[in-house]
KOLVEX-767303 format. One record per atom (N, C-alpha, C): atom name; residue number from 1; x negated, y, z. Coordinates in steps of 0.001 Angstrom, whole numbers, plus 500000, padded with zeros to 6 digits. Example, Ala and Ser with C-alpha at 12.3 -4.5 7.8 and 13.67 -1.06 7.14 Angstrom:
residues 2
   atom     n       c1       c2       c3
      N     1   486810   494310   507800
     CA     1   487700   495500   507800
      C     1   486800   496700   507800
      N     2   487150   497750   507080
     CA     2   486330   498940   507140
      C     2   487100   500030   507870
This chain:
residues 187
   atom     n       c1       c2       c3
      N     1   493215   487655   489601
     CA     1   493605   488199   490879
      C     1   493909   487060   491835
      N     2   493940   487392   493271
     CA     2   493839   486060   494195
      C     2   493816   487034   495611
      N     3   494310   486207   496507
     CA     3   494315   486637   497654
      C     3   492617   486476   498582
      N     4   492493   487181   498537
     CA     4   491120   487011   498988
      C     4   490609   486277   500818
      N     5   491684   486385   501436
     CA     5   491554   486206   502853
      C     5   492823   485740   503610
      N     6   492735   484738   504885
     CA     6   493756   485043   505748
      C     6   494640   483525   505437
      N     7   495524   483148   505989
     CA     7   496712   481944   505333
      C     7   496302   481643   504216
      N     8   496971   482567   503242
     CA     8   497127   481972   501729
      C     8   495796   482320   500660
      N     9   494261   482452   501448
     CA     9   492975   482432   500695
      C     9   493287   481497   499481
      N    10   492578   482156   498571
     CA    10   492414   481338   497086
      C    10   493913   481155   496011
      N    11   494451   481898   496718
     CA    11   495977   481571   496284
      C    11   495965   482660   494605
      N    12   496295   482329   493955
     CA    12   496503   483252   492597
      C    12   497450   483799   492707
      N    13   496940   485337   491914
     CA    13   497848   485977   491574
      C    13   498448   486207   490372
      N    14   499709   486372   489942
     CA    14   499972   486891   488724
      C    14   499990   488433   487962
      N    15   499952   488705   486796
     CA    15   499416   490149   486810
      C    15   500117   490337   485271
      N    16   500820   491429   485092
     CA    16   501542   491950   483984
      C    16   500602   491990   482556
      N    17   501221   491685   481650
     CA    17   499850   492041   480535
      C    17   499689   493481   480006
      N    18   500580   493983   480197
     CA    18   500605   495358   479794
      C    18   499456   495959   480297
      N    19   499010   497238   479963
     CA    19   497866   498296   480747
      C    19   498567   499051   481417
      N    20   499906   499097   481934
     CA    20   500299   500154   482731
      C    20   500140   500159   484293
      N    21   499971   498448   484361
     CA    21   499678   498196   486298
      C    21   498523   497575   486131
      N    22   498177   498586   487333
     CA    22   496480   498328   487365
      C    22   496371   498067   488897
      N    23   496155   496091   488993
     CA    23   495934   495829   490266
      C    23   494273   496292   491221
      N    24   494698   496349   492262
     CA    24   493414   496840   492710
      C    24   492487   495486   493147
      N    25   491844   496314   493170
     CA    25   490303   495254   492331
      C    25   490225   494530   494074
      N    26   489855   492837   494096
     CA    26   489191   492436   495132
      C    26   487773   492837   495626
      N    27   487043   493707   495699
     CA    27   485860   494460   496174
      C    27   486746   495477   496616
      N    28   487443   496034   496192
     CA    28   487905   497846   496964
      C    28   489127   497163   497959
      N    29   489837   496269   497793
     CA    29   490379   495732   498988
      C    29   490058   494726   500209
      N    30   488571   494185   499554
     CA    30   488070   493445   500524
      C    30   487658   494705   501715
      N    31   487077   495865   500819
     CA    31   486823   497340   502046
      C    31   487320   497142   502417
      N    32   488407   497555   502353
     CA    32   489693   498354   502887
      C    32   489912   497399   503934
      N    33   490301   496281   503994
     CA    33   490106   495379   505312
      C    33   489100   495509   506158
      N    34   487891   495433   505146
     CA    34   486609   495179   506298
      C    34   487099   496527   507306
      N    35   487111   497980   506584
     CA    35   487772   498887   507233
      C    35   488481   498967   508301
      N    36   489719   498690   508111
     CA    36   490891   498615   508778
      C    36   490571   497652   509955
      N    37   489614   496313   510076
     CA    37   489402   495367   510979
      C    37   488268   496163   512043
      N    38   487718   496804   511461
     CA    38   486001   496681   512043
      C    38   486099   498686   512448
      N    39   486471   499309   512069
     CA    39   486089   500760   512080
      C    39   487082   501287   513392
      N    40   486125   501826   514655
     CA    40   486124   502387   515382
      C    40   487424   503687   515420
      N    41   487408   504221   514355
     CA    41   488078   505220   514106
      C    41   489672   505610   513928
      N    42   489756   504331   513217
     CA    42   491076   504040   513006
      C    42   491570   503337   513843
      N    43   491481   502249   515039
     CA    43   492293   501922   516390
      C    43   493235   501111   515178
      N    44   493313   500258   514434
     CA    44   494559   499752   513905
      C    44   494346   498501   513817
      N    45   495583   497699   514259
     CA    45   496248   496369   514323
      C    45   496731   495735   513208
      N    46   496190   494981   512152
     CA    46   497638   494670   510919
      C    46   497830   493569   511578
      N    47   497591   492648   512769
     CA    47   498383   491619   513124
      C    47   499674   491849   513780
      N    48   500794   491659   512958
     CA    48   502364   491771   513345
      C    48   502647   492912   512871
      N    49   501528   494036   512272
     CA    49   502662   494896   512275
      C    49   503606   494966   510608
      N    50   504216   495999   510465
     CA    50   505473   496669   509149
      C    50   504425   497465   508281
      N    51   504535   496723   507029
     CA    51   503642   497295   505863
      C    51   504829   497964   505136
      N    52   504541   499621   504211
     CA    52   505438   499935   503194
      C    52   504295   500178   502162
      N    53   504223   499041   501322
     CA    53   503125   499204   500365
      C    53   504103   499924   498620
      N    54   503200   501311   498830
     CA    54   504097   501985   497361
      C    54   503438   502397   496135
      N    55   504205   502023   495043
     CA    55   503668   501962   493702
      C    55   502550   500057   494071
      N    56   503577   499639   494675
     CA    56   503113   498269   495098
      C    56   502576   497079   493415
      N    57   502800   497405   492357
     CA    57   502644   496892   491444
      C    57   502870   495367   491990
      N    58   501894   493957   491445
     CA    58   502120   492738   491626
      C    58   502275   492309   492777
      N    59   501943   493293   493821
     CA    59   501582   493193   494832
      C    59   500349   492517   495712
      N    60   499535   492829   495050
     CA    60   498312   492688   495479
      C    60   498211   492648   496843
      N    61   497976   494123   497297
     CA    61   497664   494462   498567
      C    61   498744   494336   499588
      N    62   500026   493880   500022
     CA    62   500971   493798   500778
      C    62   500950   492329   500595
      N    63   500811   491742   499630
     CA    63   500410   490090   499958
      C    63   499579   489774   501001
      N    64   498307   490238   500391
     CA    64   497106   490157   501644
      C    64   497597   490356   502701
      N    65   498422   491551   503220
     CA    65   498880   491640   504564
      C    65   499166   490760   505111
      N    66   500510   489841   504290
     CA    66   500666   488991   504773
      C    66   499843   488226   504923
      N    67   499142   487591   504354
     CA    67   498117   486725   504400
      C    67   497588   486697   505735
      N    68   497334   488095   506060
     CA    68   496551   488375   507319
      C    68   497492   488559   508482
      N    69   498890   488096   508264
     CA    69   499568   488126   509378
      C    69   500249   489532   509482
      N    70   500708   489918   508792
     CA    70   501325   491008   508816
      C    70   502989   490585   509050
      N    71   503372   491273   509624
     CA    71   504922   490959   509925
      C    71   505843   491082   508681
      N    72   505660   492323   508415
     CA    72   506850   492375   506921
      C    72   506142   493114   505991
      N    73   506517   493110   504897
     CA    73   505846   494519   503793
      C    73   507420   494897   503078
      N    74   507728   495933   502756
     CA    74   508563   496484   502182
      C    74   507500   496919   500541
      N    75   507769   496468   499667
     CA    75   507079   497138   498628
      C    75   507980   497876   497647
      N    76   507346   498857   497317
     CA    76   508561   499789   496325
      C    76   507392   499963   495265
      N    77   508996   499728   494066
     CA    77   508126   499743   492832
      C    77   509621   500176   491829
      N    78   508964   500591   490163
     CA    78   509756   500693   489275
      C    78   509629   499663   487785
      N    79   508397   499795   488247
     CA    79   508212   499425   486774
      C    79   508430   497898   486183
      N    80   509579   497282   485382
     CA    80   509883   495836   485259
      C    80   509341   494840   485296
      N    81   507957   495237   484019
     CA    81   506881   493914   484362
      C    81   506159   493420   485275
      N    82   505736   494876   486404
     CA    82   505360   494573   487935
      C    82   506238   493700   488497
      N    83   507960   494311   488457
     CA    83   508494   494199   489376
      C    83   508628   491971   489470
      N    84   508913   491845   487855
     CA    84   509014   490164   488133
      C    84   507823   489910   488273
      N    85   506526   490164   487958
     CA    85   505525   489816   488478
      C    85   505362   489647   490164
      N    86   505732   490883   490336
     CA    86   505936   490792   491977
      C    86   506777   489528   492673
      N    87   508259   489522   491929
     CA    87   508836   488426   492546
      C    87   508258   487279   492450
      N    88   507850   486716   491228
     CA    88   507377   485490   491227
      C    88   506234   485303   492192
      N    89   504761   486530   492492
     CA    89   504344   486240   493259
      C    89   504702   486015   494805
      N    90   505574   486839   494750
     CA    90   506400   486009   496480
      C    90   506826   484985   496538
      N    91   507619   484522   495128
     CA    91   507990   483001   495326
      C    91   506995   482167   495164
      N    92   505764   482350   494753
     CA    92   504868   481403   494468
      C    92   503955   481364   496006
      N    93   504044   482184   496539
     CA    93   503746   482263   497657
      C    93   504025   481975   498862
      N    94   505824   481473   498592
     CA    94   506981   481515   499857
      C    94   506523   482423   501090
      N    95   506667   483697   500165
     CA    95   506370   484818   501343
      C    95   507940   485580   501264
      N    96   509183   484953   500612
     CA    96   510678   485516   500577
      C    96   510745   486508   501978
      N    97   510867   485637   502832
     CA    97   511563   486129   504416
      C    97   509921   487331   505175
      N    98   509182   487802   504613
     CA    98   508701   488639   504651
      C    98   508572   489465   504023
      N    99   509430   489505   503085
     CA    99   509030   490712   501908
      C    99   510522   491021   501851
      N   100   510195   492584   501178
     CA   100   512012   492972   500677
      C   100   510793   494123   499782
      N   101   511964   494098   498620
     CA   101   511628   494462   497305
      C   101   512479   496131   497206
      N   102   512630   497103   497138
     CA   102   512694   498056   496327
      C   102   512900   498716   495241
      N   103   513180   498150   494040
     CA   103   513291   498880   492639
      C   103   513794   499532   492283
      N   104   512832   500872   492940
     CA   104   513639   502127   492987
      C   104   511785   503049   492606
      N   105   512151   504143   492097
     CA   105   510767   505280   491830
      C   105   510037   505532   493061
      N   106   509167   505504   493438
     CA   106   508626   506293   495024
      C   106   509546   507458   495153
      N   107   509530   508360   494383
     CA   107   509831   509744   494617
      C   107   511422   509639   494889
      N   108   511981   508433   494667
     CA   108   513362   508516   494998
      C   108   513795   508279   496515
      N   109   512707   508091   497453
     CA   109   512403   507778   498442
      C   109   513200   509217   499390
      N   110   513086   510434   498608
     CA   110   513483   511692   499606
      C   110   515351   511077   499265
      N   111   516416   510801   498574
     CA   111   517226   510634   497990
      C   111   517701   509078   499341
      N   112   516999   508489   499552
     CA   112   517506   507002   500318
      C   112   517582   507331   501422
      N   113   519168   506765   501761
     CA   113   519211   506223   503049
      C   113   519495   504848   503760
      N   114   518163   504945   504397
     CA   114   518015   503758   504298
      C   114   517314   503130   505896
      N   115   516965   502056   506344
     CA   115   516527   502220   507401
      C   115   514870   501381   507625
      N   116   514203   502653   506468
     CA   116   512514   502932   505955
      C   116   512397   503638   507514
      N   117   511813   502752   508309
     CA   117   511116   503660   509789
      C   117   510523   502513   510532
      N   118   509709   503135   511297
     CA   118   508946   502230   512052
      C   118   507782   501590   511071
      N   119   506976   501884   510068
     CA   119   505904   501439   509485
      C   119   504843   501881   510123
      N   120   504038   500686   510681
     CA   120   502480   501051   510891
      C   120   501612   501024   510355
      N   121   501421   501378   508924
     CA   121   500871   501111   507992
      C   121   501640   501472   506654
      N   122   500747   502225   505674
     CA   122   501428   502638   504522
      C   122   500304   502695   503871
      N   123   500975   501817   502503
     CA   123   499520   502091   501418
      C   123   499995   502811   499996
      N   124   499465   503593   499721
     CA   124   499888   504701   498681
      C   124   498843   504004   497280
      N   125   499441   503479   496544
     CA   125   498292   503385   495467
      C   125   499066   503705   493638
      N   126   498836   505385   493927
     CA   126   499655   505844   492571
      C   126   498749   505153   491361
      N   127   499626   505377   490414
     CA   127   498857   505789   489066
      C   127   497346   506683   489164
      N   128   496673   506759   488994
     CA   128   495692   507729   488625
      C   128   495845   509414   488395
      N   129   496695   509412   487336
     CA   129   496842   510859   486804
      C   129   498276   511174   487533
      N   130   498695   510378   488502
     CA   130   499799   511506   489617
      C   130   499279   512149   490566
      N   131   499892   513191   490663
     CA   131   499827   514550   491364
      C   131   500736   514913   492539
      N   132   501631   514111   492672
     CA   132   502602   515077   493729
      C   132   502523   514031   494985
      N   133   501038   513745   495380
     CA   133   500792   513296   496548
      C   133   500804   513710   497833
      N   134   500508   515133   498057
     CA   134   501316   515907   499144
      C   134   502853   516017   499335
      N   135   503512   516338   498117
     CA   135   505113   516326   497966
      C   135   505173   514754   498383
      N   136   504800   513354   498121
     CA   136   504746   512271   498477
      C   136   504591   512056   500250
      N   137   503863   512570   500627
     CA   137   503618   512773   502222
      C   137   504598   513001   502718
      N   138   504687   514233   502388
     CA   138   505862   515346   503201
      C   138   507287   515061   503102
      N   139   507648   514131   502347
     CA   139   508939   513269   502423
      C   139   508708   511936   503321
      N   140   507485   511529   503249
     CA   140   507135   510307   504445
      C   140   506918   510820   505484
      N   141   507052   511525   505779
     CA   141   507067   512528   506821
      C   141   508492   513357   507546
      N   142   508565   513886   506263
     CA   142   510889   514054   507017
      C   142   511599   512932   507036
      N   143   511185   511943   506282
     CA   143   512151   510660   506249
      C   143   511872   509672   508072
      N   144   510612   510424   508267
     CA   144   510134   509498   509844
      C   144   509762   508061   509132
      N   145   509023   507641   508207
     CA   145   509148   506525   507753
      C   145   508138   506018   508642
      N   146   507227   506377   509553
     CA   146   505748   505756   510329
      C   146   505869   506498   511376
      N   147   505567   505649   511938
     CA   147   505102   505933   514064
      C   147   504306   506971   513972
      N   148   504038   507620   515170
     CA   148   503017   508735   515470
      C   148   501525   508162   515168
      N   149   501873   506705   515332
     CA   149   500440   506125   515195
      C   149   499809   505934   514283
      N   150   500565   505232   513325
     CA   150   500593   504764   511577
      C   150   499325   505596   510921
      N   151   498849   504595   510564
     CA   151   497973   504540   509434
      C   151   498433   504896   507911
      N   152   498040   505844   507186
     CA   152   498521   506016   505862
      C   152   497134   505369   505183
      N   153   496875   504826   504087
     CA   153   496285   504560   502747
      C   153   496321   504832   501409
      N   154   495294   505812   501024
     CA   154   495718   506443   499640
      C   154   494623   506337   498841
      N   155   494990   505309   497627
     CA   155   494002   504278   496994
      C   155   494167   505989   495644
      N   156   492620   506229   494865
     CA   156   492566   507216   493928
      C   156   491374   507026   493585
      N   157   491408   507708   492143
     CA   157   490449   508039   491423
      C   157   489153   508368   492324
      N   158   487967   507950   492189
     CA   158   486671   508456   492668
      C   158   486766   510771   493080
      N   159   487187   510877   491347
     CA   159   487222   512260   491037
      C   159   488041   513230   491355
      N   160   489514   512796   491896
     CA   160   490507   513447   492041
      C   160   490589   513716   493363
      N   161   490906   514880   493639
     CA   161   490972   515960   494899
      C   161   492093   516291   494900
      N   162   493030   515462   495892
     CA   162   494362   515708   496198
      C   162   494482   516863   497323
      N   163   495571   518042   496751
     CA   163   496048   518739   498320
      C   163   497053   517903   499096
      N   164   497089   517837   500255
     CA   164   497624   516789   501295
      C   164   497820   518437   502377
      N   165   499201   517740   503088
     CA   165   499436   518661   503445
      C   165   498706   519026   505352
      N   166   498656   520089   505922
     CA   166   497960   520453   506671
      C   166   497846   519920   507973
      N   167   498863   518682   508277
     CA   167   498887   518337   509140
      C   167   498552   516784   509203
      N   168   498411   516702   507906
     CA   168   497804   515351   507613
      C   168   496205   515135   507647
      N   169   495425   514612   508238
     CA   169   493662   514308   508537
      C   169   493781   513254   508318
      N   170   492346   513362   507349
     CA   170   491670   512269   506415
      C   170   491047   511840   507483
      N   171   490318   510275   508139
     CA   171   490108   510331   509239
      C   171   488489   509845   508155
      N   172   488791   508663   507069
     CA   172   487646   508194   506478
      C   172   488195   508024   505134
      N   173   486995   508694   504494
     CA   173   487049   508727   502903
      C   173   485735   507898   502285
      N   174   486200   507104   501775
     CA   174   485079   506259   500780
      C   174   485018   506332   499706
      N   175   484157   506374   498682
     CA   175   483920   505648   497343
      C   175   483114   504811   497142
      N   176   484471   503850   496286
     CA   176   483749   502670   495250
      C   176   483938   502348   494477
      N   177   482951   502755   493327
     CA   177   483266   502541   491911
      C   177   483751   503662   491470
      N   178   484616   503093   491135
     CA   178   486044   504511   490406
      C   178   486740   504620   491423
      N   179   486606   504097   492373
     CA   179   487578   504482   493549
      C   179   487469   505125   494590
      N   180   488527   505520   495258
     CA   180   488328   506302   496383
      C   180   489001   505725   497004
      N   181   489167   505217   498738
     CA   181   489905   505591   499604
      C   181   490361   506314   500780
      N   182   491294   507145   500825
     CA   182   491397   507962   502397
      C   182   492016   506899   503323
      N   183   492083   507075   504253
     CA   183   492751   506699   505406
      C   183   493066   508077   506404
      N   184   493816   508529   506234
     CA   184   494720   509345   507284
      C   184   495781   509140   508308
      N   185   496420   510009   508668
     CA   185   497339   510281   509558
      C   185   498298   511668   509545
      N   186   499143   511642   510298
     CA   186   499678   512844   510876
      C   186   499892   513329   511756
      N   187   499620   514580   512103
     CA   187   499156   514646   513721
      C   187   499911   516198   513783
């Protein structure tokens, strides 16, 4: 794993040995940039803005942000071997004073108070076999955690057909590989 772009190109990453965090692959995040930079559709800025990257594992993808000039990333995570994986990759990175860490469940997210608001940008990248990705919304959604403007990202299985709730539009859906990504909103 490695940062693929931006400041800290070529920079390594570290990665848990376990099979339970599964970083996302450099091809489905090189998209996701090319995406986010180049596509008409989406109108989005990651220069300066507030990343909340969740089920953030090593942190792959909220690194890159930074990389690319992203102002802050908030990453939330649970799981231990991510989580020092994660730290060390910030310290190996001296990305400290842009990052703040989380180690707390996503879903504990309806439960915090906290001052999670103002994200222009949110990247959702569950497990595979989770399900309560609408219930996931709809608390990012009462909590006000993203601008009217904000970009959501929801990294999934090629196969899996999430209900999302009705006020949320998929604006662009891709597959690659085993993967899928939406890019939505709430409107």
């Amino acid at each position: 794993m490695r940062i693929i772009a931006g400041d800290l190109r070529g920079k390594k990453l570290l990665i848990p040995a376990d099979n339970f965090t599964r970083p996302l692959k450099d091809n489905v995040k090189e998209s996701i940039f090319n995406i986010l930079q180049h596509s008409k559709l989406l109108n989005f800025e990651l220069l300066n803005s507030n990343v909340l990257d969740l089920f953030s594992g090593v942190g792959t993808f909220g690194l890159e942000c930074i990389s690319r000039k992203s102002r802050h990333v908030t990453f939330f995570e649970n799981h231990l071997p991510a989580i020092k994986m994660l730290k060390k990759n910030i310290q190996n990175l001296n990305c400290c004073s842009k990052t703040k860490i989380i180690e707390k469940d996503v879903f504990s997210l309806e439960k915090l108070e906290s001052n999670l608001k103002n994200y222009e940008f949110i990247f959702l990248d569950p497990p595979f076999k989770e399900i309560r990705i609408k219930f996931l919304l709809n608390i990012l959604k009462h909590k006000k955690v993203f601008k009217k403007e904000s970009i959501i990202l929801i990294h999934r299985d090629n196969k899996t057909v999430d209900q999302l709730p009705e006020d949320f539009k998929v604006i662009i859906d891709k597959k690659y590989g085993r993967s899928r990504i939406l890019f939505g909103k709430f409107y």
